[in-house]
VEXTORDO-779699 format. One record per residue: residue in three letters; x, y, z of N, C-alpha, C, O in turn. Coordinates in steps of 0.02 Angstrom, whole numbers, padded with zeros to 5 digits, always signed. Layout:
N
ALAXYZXYZXYZXYZ/...
***
This chain:
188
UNK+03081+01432+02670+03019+01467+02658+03036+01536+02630+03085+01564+02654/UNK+02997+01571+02577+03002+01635+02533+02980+01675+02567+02928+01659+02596/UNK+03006+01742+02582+02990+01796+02616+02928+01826+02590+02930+01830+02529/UNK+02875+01847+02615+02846+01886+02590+02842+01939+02589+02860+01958+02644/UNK+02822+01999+02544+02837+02062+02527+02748+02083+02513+02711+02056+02472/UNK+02731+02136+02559+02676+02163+02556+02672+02228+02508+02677+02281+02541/UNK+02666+02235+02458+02677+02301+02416+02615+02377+02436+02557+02370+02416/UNK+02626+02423+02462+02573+02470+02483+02561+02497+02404+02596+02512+02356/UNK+02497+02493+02420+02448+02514+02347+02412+02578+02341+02390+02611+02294/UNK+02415+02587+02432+02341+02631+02447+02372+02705+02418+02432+02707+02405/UNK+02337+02757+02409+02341+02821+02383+02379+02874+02446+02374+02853+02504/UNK+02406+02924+02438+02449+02938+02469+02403+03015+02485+02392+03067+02453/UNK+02387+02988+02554+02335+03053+02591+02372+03117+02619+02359+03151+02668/UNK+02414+03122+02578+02467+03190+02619+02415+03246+02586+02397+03289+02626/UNK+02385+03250+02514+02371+03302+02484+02300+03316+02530+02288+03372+02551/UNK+02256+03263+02542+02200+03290+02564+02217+03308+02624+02184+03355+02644/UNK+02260+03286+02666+02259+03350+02749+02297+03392+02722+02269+03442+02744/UNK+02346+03415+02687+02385+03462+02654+02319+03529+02630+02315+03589+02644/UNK+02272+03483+02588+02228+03538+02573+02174+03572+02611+02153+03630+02608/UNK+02150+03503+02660+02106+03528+02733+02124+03578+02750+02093+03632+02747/UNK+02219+03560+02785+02235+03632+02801+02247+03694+02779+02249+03749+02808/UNK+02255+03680+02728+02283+03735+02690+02212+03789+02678+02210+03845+02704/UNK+02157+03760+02636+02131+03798+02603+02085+03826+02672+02072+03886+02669/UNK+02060+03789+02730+02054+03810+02797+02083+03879+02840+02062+03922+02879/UNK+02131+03863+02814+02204+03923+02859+02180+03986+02807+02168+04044+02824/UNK+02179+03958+02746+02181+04031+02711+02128+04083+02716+02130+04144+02723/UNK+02065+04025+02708+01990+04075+02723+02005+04098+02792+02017+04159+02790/UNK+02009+04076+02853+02009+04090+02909+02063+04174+02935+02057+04217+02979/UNK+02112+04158+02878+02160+04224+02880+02161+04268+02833+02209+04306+02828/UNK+02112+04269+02794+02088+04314+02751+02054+04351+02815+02069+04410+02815/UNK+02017+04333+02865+01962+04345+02905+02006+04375+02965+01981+04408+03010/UNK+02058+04363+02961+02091+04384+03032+02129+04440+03004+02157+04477+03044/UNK+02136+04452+02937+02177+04514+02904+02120+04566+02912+02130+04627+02921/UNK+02058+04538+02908+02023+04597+02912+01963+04615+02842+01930+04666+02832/UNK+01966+04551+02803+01920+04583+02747+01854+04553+02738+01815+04556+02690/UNK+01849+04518+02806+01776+04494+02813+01753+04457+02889+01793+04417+02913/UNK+01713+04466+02913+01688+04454+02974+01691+04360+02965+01691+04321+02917/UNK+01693+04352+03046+01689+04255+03030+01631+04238+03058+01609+04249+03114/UNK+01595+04191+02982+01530+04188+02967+01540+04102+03006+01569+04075+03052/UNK+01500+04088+02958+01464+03990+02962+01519+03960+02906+01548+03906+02901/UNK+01517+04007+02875+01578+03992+02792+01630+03955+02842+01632+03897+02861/UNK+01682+04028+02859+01749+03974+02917+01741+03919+02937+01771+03871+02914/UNK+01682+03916+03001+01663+03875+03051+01625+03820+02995+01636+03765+03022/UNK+01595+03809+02944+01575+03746+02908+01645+03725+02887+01653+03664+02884/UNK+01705+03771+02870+01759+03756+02828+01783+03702+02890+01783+03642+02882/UNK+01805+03737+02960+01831+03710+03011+01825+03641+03024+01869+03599+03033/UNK+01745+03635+03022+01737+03568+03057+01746+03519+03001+01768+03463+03012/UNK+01725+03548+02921+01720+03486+02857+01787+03470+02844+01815+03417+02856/UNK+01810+03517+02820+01872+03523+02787+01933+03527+02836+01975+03483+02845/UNK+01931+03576+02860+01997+03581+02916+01986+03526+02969+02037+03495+02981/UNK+01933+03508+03001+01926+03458+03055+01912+03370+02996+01959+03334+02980/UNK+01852+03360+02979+01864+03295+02954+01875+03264+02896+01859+03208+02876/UNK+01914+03322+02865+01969+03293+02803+02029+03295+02842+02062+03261+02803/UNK+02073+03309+02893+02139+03302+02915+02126+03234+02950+02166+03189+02937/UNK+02074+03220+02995+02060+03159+03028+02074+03121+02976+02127+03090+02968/UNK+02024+03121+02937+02036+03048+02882+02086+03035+02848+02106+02979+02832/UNK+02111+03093+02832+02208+03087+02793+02245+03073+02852+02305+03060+02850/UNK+02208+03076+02911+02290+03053+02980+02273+02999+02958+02310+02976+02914/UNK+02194+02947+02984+02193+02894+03006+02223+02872+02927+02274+02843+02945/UNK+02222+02868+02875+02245+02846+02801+02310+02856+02816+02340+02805+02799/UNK+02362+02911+02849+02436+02891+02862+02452+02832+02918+02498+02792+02908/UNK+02412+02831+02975+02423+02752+03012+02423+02720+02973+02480+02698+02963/UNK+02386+02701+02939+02375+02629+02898+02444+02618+02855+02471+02563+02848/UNK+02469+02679+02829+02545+02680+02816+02599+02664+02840+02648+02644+02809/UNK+02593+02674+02917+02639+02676+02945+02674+02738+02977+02721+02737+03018/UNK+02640+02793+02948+02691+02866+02954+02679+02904+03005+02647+02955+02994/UNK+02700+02891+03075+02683+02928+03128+02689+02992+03129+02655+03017+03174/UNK+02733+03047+03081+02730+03096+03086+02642+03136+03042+02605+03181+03060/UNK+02643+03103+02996+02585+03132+02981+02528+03100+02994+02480+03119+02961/UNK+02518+03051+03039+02452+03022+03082+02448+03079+03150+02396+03107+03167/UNK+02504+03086+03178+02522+03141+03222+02468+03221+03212+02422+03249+03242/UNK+02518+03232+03136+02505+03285+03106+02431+03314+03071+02405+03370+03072/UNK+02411+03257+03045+02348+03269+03011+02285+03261+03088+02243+03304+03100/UNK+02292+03215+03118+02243+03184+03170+02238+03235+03215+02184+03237+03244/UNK+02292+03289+03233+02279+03315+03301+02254+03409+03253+02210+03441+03280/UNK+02282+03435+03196+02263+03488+03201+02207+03484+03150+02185+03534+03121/UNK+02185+03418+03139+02103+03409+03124+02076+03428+03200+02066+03486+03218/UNK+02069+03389+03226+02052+03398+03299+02063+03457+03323+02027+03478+03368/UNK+02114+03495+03300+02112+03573+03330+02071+03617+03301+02054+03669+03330/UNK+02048+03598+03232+02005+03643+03191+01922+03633+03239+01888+03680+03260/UNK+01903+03550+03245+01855+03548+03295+01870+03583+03348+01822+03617+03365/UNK+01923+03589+03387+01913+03615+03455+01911+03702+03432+01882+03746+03463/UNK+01934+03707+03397+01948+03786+03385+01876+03813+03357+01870+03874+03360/UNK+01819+03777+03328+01732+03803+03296+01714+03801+03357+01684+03852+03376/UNK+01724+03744+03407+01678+03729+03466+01708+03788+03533+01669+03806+03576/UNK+01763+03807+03532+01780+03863+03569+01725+03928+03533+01712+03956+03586/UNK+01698+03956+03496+01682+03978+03454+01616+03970+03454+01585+04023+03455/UNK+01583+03921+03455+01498+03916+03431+01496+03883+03518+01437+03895+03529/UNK+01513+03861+03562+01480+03837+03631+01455+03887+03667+01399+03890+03694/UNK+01507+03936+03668+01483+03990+03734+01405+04036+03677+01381+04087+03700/UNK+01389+04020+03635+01327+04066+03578+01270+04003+03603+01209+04007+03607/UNK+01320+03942+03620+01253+03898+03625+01220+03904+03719+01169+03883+03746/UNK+01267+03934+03738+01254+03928+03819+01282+03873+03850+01263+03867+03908/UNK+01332+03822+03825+01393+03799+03841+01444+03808+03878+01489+03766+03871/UNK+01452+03845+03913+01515+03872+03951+01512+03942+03929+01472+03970+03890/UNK+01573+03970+03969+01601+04061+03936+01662+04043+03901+01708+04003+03911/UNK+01643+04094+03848+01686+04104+03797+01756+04127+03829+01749+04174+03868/UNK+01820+04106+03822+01880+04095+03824+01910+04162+03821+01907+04200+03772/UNK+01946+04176+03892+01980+04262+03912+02020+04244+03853+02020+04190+03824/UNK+02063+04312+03835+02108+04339+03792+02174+04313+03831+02220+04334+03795/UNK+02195+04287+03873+02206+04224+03924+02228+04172+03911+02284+04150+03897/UNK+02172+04148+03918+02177+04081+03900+02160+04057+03831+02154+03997+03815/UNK+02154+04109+03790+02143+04105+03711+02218+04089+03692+02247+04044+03661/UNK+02235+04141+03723+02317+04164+03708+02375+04080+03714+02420+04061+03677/UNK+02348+04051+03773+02383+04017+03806+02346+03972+03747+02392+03968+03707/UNK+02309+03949+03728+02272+03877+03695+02340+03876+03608+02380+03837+03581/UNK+02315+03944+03599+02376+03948+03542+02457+03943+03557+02501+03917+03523/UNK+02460+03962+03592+02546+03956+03599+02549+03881+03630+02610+03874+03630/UNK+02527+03830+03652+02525+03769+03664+02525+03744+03582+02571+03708+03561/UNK+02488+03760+03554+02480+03732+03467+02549+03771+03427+02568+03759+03370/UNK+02573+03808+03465+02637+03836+03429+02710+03779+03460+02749+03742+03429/UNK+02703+03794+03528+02741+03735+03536+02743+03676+03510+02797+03647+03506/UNK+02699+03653+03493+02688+03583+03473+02692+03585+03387+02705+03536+03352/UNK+02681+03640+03368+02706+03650+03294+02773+03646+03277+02793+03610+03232/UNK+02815+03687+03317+02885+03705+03329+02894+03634+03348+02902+03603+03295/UNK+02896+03590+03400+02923+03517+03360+02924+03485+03306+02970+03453+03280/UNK+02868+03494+03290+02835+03451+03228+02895+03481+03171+02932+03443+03138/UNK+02897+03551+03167+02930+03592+03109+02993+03542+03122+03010+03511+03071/UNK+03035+03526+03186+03111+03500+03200+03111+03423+03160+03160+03387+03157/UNK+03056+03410+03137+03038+03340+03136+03025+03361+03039+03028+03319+02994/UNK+03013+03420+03032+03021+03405+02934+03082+03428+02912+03095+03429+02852/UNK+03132+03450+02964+03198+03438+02941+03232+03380+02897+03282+03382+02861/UNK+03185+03323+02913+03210+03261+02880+03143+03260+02828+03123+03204+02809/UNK+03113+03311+02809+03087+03298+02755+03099+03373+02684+03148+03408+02671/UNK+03033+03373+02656+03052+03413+02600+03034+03485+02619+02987+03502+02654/UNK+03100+03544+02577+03086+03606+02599+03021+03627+02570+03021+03688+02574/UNK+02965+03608+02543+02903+03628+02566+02853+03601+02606+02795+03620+02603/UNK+02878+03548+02650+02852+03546+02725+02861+03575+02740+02811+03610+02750/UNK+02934+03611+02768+02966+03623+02820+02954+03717+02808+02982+03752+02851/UNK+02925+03744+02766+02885+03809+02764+02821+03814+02797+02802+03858+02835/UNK+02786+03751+02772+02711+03739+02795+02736+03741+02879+02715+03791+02908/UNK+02771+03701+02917+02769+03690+02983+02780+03762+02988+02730+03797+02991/UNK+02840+03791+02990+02890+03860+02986+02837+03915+03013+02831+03948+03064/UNK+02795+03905+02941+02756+03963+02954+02687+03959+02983+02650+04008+02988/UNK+02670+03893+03003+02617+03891+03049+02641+03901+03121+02606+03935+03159/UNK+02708+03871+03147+02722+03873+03203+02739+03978+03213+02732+04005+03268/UNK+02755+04008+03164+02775+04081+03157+02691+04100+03180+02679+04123+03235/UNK+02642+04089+03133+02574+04106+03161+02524+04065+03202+02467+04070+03180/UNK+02534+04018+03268+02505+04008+03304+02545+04047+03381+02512+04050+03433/UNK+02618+04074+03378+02642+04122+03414+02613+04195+03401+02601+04235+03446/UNK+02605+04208+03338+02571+04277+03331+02507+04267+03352+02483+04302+03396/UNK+02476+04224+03327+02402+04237+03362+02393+04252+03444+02360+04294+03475/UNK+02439+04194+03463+02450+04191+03530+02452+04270+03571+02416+04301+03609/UNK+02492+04275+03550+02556+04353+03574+02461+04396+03554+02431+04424+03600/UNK+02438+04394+03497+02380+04460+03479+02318+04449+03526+02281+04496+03540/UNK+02304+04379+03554+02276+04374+03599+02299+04406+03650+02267+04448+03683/UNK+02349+04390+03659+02356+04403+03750+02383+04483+03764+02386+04517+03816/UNK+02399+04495+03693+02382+04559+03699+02332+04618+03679+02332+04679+03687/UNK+02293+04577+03652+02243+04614+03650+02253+04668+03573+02209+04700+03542/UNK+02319+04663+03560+02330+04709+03489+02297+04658+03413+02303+04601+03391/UNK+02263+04719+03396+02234+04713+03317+02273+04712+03257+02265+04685+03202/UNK+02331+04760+03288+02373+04770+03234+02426+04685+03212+02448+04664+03158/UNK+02430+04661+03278+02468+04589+03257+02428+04534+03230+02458+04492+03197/UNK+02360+04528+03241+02325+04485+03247+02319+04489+03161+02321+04437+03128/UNK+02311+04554+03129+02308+04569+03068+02370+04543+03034+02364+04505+02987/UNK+02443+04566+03061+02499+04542+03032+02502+04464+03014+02525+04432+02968/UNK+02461+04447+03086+02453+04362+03079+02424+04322+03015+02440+04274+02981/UNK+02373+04368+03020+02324+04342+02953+02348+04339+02899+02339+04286+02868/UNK+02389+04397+02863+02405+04397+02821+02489+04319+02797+02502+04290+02744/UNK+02522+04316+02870+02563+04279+02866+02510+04214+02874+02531+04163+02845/UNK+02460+04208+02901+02425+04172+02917+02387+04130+02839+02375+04069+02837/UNK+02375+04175+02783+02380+04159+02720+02416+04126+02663+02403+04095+02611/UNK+02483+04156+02706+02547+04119+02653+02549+04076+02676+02551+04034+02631/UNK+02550+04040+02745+02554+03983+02767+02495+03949+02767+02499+03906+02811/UNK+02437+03948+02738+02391+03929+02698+02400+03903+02641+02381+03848+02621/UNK+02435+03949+02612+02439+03956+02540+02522+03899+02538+02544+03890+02481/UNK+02551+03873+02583+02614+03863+02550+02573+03792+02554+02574+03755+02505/UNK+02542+03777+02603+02525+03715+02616+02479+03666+02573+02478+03605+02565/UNK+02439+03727+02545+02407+03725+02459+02436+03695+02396+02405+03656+02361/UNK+02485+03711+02386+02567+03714+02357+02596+03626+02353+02609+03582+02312/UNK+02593+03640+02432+02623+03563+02439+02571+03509+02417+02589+03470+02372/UNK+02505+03502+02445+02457+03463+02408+02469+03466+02342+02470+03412+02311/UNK+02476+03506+02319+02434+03508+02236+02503+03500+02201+02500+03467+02148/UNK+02580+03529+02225+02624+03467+02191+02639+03423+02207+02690+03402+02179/UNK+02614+03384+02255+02600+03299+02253+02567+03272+02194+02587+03232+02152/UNK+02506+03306+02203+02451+03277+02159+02475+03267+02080+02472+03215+02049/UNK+02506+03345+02049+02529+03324+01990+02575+03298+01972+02579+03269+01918/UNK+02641+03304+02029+02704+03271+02007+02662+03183+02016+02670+03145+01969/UNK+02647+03174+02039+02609+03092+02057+02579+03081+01980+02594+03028+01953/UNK+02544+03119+01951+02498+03114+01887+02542+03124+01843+02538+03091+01791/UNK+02583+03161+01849+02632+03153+01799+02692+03105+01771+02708+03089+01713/UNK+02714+03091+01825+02765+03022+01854+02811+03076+01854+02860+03046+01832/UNK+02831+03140+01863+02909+03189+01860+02880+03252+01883+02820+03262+01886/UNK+02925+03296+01897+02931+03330+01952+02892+03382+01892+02920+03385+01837/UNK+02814+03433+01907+02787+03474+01886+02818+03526+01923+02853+03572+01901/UNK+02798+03511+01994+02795+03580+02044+02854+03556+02095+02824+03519+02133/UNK+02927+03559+02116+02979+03530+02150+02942+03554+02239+02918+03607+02258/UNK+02950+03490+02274+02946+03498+02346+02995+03506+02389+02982+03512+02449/
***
């Protein structure tokens, strides 16, 4: 009997959670640098884009097979939801809004868990392994500006909080053209 060989056809969903997050992270740390208050803009970005465009690019990497980015895309979609709803519940009369505490503590849990993830794009390309780098660098700064209560880091954050926006931007969008192109436009 002939082996059979299943050929994967489907489109390769790295760019759309790549860009969820990315273009998400960036508005959001434009806002934490300081050059605009956080409106409905963020929080619509959060839940559409940052929350259920990463969901749908995880569940599109299961179907692949790729536990690191079903992992990856599925849970900090889900953090962008948990992170609007920390945010808009206690305005709705939902609970109280989250000490500088346990704010602190919610992020450095998402830093830890970044900081694996980053040990885990070692075996991939050096512009993953910036995107993790420098998210796991700014979910400790946020952390640390929470719990301390300083403006001045929370600002530093943002701005690092941008590039690691911005690298993750980068990575989507040279997928997309080196893919359209069939050869390397933008090297990963």
């Amino acid at each position: 009997m002939a082996e059979m060989t299943i050929k994967d056809s489907t489109a390769n969903p790295a760019p759309l959670g790549l860009l969820g997050f990315g273009m998400t992270t960036v508005l959001l740390n434009i806002h934490n640098a300081g050059f605009f208050g956080l409106d409905t803009m963020i929080l619509a970005m959060g839940i559409f884009i940052g929350g259920f465009a990463q969901i749908i690019a995880g569940f599109m990497e299961w179907k692949k097979n790729n536990t690191f980015a079903t992992t990856a895309f599925t849970l900090y979609g889900l953090f962008w939801l948990s992170l609007v709803a920390l945010i808009i519940l206690p305005k709705l009369g939902l609970g109280d809004a989250p000490s500088s505490l346990s704010m602190g503590l919610y992020l450095a849990v998402w830093g830890v868990f970044t900081s694996v993830m980053f040990i885990a794009t070692l075996k991939a390309s050096k512009a993953l392994q910036v995107v993790f780098f420098t998210l796991a660098v700014l979910f400790f700064l946020l952390a640390i500006g929470d719990i301390t209560g300083s403006a001045y880091i929370k600002k530093i954050a943002g701005f690092e909080g941008i590039f690691c926006g911005l690298s993750a931007m980068y990575t989507a969008l040279a997928q997309v053209l080196n893919e359209m192109y069939g050869k390397i436009i933008l090297p990963v």
